[in-house]
N, C-alpha and C positions, 0 to 999 in steps of 0.2 A: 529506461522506459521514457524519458524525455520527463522528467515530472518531478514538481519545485515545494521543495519545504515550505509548509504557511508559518513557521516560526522564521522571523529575521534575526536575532539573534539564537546562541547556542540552543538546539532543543534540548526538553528537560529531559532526565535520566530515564523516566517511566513510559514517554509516552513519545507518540511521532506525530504528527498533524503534516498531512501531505494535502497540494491544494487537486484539485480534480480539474482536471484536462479540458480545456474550453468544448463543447458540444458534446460532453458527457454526460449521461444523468448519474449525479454523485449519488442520490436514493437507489440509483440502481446497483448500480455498484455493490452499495453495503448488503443490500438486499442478496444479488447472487452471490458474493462471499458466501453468505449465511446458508443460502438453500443447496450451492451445488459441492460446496468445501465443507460444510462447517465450521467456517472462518467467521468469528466474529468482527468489525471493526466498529468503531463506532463513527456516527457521521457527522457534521456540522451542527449546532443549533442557533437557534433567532436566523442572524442574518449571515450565518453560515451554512444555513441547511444546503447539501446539494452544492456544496461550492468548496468543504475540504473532509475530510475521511480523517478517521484517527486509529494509531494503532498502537496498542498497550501493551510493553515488554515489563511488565512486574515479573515474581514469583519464577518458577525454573521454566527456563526456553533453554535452548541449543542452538548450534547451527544450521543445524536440520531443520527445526520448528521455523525458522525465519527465512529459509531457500523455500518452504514449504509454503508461508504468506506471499513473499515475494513471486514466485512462479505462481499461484492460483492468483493473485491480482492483476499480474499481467496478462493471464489467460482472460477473465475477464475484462477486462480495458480494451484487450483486441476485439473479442465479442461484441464490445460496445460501438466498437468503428474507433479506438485511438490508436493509430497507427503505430508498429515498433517490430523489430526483429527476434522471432523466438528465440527463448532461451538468453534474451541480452540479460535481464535483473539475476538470472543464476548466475551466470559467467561472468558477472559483477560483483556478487555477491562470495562466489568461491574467491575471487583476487583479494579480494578486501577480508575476506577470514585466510587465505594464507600469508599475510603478510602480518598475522601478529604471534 
């Protein structure tokens, strides 16, 4: 999806902090996760608001549950005008879960 970790070093085990796409609105974003998916994420705060998305893998997920974020984000982010080719973060996502 062309889209850059806000952790520089390793991210933590729990959580993802992804930075949001220059001419994105990052509230937006969180917002239609929430209303069109059910997708929670949570968004920037202070001087992060609107500027990186957080996504929280505690407690039982699968690989399903994360083809599941990953494709309703990128559905949205297209929505938003950020350009990218359908279905690229699944067919990312499935190489990277069959290779372990």
């Amino acid at each position: 999806m062309g889209l850059e970790l806000f952790a520089r070093d390793a991210p933590a085990p729990g959580l993802t902090a992804v930075k949001v796409p220059a001419g994105i609105d990052g509230k937006k974003l969180v917002s239609l996760l929430g209303e069109r998916f059910a997708i929670t994420v949570a968004g920037g705060q202070d001087a992060y608001a609107g500027k990186i998305f957080r996504l929280a893998h505690l407690g039982y997920f699968d690989e399903l549950d994360m083809i599941a974020v990953l494709s309703a984000t990128q559905m949205i982010l297209t929505q938003l005008g950020h350009p990218s080719t359908p279905g690229a973060a699944v067919g990312a996502a499935e190489t990277a879960f069959s290779q372990d």
